[in-house]
Backbone as CSV, one residue per row, in Angstrom:
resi,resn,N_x,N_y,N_z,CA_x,CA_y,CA_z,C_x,C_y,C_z
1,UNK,-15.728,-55.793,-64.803,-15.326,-54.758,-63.855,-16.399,-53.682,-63.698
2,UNK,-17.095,-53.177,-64.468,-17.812,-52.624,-64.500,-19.857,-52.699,-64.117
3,UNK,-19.658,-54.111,-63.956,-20.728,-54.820,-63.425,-20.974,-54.420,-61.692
4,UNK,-19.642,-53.665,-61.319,-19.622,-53.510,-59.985,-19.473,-55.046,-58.789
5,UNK,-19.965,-56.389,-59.310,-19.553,-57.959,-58.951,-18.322,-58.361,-58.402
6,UNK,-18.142,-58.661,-57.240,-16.787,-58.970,-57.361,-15.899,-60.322,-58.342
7,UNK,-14.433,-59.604,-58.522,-13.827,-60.498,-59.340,-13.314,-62.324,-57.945
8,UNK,-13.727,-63.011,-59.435,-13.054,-64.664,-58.343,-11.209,-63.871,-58.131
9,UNK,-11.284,-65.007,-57.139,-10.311,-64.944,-56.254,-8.800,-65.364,-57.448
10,UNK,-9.515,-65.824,-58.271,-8.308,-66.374,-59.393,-7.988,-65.201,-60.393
11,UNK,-9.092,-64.134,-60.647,-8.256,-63.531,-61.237,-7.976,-61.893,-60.766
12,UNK,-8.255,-61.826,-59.759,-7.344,-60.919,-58.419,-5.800,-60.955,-58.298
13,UNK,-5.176,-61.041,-59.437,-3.904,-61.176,-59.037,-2.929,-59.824,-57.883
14,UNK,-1.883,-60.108,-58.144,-1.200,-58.653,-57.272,-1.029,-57.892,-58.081
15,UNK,-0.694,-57.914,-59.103,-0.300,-56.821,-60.672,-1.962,-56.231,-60.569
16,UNK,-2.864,-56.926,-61.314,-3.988,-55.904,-60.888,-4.223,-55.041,-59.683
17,UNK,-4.458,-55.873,-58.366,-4.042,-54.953,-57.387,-3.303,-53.593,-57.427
18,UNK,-1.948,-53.900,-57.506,-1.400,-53.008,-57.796,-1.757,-51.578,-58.112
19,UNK,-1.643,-52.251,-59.454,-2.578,-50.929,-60.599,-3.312,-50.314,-60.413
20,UNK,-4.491,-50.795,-59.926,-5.576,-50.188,-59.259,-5.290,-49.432,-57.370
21,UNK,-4.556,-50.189,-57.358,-3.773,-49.178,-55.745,-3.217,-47.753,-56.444
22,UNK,-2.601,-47.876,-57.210,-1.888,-46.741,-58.154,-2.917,-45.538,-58.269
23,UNK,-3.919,-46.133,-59.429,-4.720,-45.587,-59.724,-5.823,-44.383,-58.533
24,UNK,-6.024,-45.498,-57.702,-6.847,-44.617,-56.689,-5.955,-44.059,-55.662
25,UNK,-4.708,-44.392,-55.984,-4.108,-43.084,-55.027,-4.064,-41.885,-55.595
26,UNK,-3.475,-42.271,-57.032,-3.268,-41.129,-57.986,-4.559,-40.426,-58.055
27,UNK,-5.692,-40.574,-58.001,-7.218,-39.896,-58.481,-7.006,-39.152,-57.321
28,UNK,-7.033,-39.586,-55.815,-7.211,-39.264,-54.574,-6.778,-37.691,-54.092
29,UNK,-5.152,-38.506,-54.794,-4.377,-37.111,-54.146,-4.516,-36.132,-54.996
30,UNK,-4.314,-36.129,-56.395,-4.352,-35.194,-57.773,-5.735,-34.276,-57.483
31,UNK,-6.800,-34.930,-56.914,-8.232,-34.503,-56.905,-7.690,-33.134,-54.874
32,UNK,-6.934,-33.745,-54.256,-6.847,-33.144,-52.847,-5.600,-31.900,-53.407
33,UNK,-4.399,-32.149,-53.984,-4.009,-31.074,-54.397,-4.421,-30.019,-55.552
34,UNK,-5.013,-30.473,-56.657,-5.801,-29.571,-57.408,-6.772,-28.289,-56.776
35,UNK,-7.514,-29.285,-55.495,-8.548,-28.279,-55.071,-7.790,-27.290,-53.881
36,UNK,-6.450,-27.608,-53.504,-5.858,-26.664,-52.601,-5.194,-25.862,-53.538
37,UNK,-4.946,-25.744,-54.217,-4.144,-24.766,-55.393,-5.992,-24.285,-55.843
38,UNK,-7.025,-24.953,-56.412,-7.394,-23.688,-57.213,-8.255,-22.836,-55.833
39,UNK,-8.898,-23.219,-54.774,-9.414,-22.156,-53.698,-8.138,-21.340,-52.966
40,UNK,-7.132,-21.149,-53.238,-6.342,-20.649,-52.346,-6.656,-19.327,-52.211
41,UNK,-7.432,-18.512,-52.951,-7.967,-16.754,-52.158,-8.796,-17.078,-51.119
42,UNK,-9.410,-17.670,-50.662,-10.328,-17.727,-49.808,-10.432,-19.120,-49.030
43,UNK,-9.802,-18.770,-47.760,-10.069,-20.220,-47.179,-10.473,-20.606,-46.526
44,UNK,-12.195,-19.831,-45.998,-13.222,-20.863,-45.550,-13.689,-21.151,-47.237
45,UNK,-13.752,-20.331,-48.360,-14.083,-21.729,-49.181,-13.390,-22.671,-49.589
46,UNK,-11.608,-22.502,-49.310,-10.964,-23.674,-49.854,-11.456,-25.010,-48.952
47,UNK,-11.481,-24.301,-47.265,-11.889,-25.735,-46.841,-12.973,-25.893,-47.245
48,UNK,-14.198,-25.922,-47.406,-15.392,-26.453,-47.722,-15.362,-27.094,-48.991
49,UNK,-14.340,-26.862,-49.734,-14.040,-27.469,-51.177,-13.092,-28.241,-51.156
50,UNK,-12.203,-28.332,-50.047,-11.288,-29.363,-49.555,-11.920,-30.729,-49.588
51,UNK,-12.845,-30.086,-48.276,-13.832,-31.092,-47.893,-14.446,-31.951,-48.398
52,UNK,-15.258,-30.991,-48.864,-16.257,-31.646,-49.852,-15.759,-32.807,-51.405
53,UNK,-14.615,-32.272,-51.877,-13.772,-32.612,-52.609,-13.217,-34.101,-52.258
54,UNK,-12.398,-34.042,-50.814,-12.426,-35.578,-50.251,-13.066,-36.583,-49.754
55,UNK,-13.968,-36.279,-49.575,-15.191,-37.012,-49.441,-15.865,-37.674,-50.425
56,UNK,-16.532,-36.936,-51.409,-16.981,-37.325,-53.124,-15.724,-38.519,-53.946
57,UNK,-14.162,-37.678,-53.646,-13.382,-38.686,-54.322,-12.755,-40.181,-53.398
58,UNK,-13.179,-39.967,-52.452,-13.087,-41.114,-51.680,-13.820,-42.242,-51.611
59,UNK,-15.284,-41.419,-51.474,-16.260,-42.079,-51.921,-16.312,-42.983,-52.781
60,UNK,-16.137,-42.402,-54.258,-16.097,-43.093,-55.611,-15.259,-44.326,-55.607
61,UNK,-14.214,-43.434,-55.694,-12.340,-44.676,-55.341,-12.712,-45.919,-54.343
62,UNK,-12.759,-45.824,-53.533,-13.852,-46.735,-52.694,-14.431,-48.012,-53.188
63,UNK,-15.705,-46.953,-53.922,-16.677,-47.913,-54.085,-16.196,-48.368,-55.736
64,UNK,-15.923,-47.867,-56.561,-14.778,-48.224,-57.721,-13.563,-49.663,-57.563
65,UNK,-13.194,-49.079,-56.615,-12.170,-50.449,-56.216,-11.551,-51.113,-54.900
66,UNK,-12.467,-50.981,-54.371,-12.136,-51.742,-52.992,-12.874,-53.194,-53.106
67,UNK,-13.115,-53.802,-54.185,-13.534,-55.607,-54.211,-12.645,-55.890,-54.904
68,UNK,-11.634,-54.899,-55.585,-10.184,-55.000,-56.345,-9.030,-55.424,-55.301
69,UNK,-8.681,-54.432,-54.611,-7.428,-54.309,-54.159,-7.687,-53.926,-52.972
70,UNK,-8.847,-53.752,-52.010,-9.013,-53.607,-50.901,-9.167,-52.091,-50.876
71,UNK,-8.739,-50.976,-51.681,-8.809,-49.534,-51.632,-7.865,-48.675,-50.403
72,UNK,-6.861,-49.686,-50.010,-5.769,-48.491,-48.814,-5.289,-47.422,-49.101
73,UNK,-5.163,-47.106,-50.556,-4.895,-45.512,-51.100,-4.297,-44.816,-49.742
74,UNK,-3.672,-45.539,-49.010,-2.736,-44.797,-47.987,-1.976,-45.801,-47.159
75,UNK,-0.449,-44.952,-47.095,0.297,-45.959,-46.276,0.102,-47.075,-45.090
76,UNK,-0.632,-46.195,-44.434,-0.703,-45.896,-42.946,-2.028,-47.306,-42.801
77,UNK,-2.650,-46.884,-43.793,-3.652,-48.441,-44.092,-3.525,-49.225,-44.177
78,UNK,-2.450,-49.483,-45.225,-1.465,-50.854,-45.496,-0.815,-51.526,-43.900
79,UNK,-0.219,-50.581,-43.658,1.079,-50.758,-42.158,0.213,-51.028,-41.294
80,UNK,-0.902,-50.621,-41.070,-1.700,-51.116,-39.861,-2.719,-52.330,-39.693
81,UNK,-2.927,-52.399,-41.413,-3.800,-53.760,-41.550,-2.624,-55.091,-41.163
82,UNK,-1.343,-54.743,-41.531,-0.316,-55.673,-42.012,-0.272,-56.100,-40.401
83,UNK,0.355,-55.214,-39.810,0.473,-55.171,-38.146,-0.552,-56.166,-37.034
84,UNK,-1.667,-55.793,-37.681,-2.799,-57.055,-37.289,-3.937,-58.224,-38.149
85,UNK,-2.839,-58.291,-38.994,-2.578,-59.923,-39.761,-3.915,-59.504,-40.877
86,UNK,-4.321,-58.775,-41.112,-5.408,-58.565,-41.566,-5.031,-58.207,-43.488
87,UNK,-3.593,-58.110,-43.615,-2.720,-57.887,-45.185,-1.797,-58.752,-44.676
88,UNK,-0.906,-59.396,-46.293,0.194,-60.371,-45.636,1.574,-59.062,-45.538
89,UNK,2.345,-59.118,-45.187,3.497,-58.033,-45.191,4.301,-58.445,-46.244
90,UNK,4.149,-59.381,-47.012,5.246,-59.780,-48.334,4.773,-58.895,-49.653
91,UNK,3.224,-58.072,-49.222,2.480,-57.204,-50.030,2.906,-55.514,-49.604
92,UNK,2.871,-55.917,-48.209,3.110,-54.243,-47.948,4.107,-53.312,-48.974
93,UNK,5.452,-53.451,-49.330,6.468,-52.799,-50.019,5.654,-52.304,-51.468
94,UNK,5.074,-53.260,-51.935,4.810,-53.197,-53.239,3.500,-52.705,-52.963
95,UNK,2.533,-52.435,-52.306,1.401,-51.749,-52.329,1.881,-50.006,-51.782
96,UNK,2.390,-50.110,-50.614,2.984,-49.102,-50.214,3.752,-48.581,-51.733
97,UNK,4.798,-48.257,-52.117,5.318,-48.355,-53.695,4.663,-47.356,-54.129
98,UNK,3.922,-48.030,-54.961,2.372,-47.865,-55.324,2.057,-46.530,-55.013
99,UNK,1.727,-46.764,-54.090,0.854,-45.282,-53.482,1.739,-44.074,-53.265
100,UNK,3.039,-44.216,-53.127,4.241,-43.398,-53.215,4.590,-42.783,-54.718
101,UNK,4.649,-44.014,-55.652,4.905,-43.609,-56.977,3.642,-42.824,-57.687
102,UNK,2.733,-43.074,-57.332,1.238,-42.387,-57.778,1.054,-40.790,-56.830
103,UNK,1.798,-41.132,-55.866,1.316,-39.512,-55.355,2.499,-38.534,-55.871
104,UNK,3.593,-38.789,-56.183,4.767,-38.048,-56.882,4.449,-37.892,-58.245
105,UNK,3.663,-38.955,-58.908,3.410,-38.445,-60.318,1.936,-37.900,-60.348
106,UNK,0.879,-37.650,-59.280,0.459,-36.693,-59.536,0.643,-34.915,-59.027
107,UNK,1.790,-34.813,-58.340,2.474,-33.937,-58.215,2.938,-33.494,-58.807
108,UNK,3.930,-34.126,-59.888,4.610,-33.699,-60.607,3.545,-32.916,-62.070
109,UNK,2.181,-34.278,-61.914,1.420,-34.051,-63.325,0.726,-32.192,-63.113
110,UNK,0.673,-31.926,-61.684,-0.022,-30.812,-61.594,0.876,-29.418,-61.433
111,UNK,2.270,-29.954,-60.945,3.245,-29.194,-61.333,3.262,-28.423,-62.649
112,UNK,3.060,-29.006,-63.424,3.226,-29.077,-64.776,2.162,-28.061,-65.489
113,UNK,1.156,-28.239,-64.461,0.286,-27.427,-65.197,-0.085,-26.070,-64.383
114,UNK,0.027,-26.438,-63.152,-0.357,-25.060,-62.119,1.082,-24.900,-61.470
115,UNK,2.222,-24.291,-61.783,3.161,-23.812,-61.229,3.220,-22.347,-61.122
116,UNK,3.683,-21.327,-59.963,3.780,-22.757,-58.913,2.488,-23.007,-58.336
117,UNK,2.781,-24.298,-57.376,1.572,-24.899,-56.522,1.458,-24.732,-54.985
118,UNK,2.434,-23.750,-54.459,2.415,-23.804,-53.286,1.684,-24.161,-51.883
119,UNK,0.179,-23.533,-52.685,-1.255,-23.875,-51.565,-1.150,-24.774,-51.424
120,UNK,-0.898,-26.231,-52.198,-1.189,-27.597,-52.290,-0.832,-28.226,-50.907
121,UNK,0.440,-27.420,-50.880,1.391,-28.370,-49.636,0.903,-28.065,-48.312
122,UNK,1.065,-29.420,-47.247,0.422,-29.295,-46.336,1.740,-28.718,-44.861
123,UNK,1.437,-27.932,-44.530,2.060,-27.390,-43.523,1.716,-27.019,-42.273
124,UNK,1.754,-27.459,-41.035,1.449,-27.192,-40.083,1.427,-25.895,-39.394
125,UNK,0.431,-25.188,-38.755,0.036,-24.305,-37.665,0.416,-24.149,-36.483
126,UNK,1.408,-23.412,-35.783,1.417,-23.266,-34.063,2.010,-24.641,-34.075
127,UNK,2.199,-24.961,-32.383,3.084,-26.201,-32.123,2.503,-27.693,-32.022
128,UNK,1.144,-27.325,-32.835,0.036,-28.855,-32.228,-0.108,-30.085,-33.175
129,UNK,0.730,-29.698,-34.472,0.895,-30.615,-35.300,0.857,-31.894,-35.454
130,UNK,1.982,-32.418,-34.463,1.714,-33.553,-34.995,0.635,-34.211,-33.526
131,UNK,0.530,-33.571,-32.845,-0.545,-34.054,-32.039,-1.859,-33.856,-32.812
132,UNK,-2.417,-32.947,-33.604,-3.000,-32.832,-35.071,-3.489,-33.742,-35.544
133,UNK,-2.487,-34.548,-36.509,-1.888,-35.178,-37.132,-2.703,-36.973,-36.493
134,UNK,-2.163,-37.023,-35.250,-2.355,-38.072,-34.485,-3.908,-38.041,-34.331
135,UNK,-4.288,-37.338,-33.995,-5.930,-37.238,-33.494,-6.782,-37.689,-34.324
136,UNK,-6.273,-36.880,-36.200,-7.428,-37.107,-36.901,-7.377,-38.704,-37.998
137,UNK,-5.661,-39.119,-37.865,-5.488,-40.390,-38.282,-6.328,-41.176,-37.640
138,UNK,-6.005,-41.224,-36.205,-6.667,-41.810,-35.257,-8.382,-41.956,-36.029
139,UNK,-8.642,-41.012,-35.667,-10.154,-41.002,-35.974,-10.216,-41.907,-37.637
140,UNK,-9.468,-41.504,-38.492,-9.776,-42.450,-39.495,-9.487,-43.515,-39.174
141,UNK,-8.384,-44.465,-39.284,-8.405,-45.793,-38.759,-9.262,-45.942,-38.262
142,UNK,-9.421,-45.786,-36.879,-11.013,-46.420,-36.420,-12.106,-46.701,-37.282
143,UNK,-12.589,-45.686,-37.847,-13.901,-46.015,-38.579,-13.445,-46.804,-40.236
144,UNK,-12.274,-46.655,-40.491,-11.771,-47.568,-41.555,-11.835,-49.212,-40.468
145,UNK,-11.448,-49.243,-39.572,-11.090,-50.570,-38.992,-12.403,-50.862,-38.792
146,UNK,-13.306,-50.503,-38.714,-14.674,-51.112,-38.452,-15.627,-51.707,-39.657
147,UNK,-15.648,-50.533,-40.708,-16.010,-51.188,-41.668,-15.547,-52.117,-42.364
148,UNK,-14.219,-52.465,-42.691,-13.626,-53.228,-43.146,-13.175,-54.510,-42.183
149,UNK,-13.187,-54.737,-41.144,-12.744,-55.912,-40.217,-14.035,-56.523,-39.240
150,UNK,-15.091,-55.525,-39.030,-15.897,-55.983,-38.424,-17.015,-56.536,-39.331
151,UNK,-17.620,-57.743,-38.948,-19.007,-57.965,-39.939,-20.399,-57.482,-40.006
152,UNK,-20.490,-57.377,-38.127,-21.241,-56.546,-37.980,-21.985,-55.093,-38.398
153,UNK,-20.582,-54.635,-39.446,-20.679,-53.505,-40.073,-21.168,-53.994,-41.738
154,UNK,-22.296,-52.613,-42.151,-22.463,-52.663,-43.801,-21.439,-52.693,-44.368
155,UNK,-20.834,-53.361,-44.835,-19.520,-53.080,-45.780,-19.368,-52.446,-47.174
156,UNK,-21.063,-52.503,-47.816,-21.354,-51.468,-48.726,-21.052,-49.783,-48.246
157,UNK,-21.349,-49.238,-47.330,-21.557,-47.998,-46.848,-20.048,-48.069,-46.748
158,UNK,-18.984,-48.606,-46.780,-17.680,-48.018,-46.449,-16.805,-46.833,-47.081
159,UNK,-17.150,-46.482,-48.443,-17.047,-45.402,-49.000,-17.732,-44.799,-48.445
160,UNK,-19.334,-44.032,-47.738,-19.424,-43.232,-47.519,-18.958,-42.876,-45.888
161,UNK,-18.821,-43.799,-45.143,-18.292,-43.914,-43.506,-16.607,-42.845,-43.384
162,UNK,-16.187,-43.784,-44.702,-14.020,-43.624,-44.442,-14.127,-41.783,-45.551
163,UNK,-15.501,-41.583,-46.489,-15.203,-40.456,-46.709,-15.926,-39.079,-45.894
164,UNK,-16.773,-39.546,-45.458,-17.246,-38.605,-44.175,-16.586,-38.579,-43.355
165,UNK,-15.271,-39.213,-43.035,-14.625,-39.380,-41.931,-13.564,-38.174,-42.255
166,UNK,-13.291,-38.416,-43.193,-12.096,-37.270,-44.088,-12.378,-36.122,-44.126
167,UNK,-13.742,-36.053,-44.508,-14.607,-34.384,-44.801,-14.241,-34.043,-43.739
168,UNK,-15.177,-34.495,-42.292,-15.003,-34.017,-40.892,-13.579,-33.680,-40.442
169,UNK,-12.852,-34.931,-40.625,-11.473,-34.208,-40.227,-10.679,-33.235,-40.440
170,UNK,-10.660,-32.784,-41.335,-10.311,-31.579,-42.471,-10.858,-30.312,-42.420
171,UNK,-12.591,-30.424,-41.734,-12.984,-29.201,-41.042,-12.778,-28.993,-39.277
172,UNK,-12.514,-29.900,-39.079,-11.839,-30.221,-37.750,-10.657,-29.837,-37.875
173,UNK,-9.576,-29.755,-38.633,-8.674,-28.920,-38.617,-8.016,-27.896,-39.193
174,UNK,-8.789,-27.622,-39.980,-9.031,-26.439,-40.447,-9.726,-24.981,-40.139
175,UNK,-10.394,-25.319,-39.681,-11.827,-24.397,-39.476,-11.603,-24.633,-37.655
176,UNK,-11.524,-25.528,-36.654,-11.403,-25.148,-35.787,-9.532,-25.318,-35.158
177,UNK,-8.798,-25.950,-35.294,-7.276,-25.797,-35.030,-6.429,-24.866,-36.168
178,UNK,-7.088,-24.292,-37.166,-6.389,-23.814,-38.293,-4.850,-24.198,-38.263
179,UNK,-5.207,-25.421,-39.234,-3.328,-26.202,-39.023,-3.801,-26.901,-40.722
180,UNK,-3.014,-27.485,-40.611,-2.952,-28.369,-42.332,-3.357,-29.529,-41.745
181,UNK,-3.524,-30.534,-42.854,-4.551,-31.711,-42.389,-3.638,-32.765,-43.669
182,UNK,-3.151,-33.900,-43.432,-2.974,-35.109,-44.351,-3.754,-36.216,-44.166
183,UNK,-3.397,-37.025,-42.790,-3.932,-38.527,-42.489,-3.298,-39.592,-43.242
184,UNK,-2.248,-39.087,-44.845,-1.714,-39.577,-45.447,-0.155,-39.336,-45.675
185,UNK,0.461,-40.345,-45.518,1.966,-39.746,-45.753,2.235,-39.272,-47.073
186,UNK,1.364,-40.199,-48.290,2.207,-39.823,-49.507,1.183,-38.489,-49.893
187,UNK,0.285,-38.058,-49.380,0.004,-36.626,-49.944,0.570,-35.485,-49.376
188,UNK,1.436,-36.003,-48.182,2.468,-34.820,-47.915,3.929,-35.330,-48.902
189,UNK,4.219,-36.060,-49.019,5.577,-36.930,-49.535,5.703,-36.096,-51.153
190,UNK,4.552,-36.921,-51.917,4.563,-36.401,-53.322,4.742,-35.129,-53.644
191,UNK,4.139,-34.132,-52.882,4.111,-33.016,-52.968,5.048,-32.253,-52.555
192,UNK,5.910,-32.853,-51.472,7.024,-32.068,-51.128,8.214,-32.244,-51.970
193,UNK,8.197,-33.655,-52.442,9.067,-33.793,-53.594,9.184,-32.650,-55.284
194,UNK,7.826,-32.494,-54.883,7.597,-32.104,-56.388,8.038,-30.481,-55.843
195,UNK,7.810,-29.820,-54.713,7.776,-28.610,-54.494,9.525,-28.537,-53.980
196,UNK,10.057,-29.167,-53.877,11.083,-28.999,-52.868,11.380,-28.673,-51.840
197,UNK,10.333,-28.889,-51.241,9.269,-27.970,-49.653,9.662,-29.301,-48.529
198,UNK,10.360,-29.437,-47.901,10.757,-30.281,-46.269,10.097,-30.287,-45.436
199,UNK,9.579,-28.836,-45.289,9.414,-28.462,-43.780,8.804,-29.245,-42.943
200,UNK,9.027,-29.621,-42.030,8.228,-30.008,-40.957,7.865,-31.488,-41.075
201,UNK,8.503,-32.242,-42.365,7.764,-33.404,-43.236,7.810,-34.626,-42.260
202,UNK,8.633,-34.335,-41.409,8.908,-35.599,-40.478,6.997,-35.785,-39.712
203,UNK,6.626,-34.419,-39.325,5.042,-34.729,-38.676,4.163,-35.510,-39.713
204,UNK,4.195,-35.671,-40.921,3.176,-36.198,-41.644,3.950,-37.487,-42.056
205,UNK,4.994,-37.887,-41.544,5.765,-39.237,-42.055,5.337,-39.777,-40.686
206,UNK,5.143,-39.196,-39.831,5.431,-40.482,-38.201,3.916,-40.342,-37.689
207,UNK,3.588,-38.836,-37.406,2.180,-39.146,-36.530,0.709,-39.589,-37.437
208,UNK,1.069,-39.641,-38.388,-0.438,-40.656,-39.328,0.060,-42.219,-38.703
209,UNK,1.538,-42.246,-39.214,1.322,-44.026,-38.388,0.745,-44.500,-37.422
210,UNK,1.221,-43.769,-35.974,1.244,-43.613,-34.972,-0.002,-43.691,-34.499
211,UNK,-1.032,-42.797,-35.113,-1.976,-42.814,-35.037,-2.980,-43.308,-35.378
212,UNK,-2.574,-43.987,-37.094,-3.491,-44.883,-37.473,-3.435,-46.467,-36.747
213,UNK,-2.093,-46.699,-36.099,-1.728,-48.066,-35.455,-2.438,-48.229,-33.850
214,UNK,-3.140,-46.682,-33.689,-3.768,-46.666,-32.243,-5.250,-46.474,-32.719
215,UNK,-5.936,-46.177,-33.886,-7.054,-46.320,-33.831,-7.616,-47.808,-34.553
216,UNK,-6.669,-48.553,-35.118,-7.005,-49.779,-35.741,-7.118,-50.581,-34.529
217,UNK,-5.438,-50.554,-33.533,-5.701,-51.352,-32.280,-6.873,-51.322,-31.035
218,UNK,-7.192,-49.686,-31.241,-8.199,-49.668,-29.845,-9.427,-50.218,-30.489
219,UNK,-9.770,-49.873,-32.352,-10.970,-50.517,-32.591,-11.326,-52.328,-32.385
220,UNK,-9.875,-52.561,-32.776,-10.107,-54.287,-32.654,-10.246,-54.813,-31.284
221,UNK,-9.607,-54.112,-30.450,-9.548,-54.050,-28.572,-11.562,-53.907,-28.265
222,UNK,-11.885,-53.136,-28.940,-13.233,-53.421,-28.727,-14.319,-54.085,-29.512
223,UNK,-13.390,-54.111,-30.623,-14.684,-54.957,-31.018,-14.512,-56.785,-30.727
224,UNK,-13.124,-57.041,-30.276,-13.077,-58.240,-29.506,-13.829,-58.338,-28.409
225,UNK,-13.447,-57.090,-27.693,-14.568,-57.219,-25.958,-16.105,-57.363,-26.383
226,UNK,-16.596,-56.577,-27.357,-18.155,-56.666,-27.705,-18.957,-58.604,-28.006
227,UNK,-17.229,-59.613,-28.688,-17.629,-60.515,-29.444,-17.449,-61.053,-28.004
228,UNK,-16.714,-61.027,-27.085,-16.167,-62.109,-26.126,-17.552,-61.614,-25.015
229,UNK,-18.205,-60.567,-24.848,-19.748,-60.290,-23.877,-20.888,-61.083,-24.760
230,UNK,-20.876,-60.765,-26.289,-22.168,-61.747,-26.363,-21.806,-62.947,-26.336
231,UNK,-20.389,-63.658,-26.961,-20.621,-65.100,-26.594,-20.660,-65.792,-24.844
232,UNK,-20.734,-64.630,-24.326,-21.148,-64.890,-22.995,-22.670,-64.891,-22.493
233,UNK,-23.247,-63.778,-23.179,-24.414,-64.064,-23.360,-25.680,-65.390,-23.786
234,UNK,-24.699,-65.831,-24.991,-25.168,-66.741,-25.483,-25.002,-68.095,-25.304
């Protein structure tokens, strides 16, 4: 594992999977709520430490375990790969799971230590939320759907593509819509559980789908048209 090599196909089971889905959700989110609880006096530096923060741990998680378990460390990844045959759906529940049970227990783990945590939780700005919400999923899927489905793409560079994608979005809505930012259901989910905080939770349960299911489809919509012009070419 540590050779960085990928493992044969025989001993990839789903239990490893799993685990390692767990794992890098749990690093993901624990690492995204930690850094909104400790910048909360100041928040052009919380975002820049937001930022910067999701990006680096995305990065890693990524490149750590995505020849493992593929690295979806988010719902919305799972549901949209599944949607276009690209995951089987007899996996979705139990990967999804996963990433649910790992973002509540690192909620709870930081509960525990920084109570309360209020900054952590993500809450929307003015009425643009979940249009928000939609825009910057959007934008991830896409550049997740490219590196990972197209060949044409480095598939090494995909940790740094899907975590530059995160940084940007996050100062994109932060710094210019000043609104809260997920792209993930269970880092609003875990956290609201742990806080007892509702509000608004329905925008970070529907428009990440929504949005990640329109930037996976428009990416495959073109990168079919790109394959169906050169084999015309050729």
């Amino acid at each position: 594992l540590t050779s960085g090599a990928s493992l044969r196909p025989s001993l990839v089971t789903l239990e490893r999977k799993v685990v390692i889905e767990f794992i890098g959700t749990f690093v993901i989110i624990f690492a995204a709520i930690a850094t909104a609880i400790f910048n909360h006096n100041s928040e052009t530096l919380k975002t820049l430490n937001c930022a910067t923060t999701a990006y680096l741990t995305i990065m890693v998680v990524i490149f750590a375990t995505r020849h493992i378990s593929g690295a979806h460390i988010n719902p919305t990844v799972t549901f949209s790969f599944a949607v276009l045959k690209h995951f089987p759906w007899k996996h979705v529940p139990i990967y999804i799971g996963a990433q649910v049970l790992a973002s509540v227990c690192a909620a709870f783990v930081l509960k525990e230590v920084y109570h309360p945590f209020m900054n952590g939780v993500t809450v929307p700005s003015g009425g643009y939320g979940q249009s928000l919400e939609f825009i910057i999923t959007f934008n991830l899927m896409f550049v997740v759907t490219a590196v990972a489905t197209d060949t044409r793409n480095v598939e090494k560079l995909a940790g740094i593509a899907v975590g530059g994608t995160v940084m940007l979005n996050i100062l994109i809505a932060r710094y210019i819509l000043l609104s809260g930012d997920s792209m993930n259901p269970v880092r609003t989910l875990g956290l609201a559980i742990a806080t007892n905080n509702y509000e608004d939770i329905w925008i970070y349960m529907i428009a990440p789908i929504l949005g990640a299911l329109a930037g996976t489809c428009t990416y495959t919509v073109v990168k079919l048209s790109k394959e169906c012009e050169n084999k015309g070419f050729n």
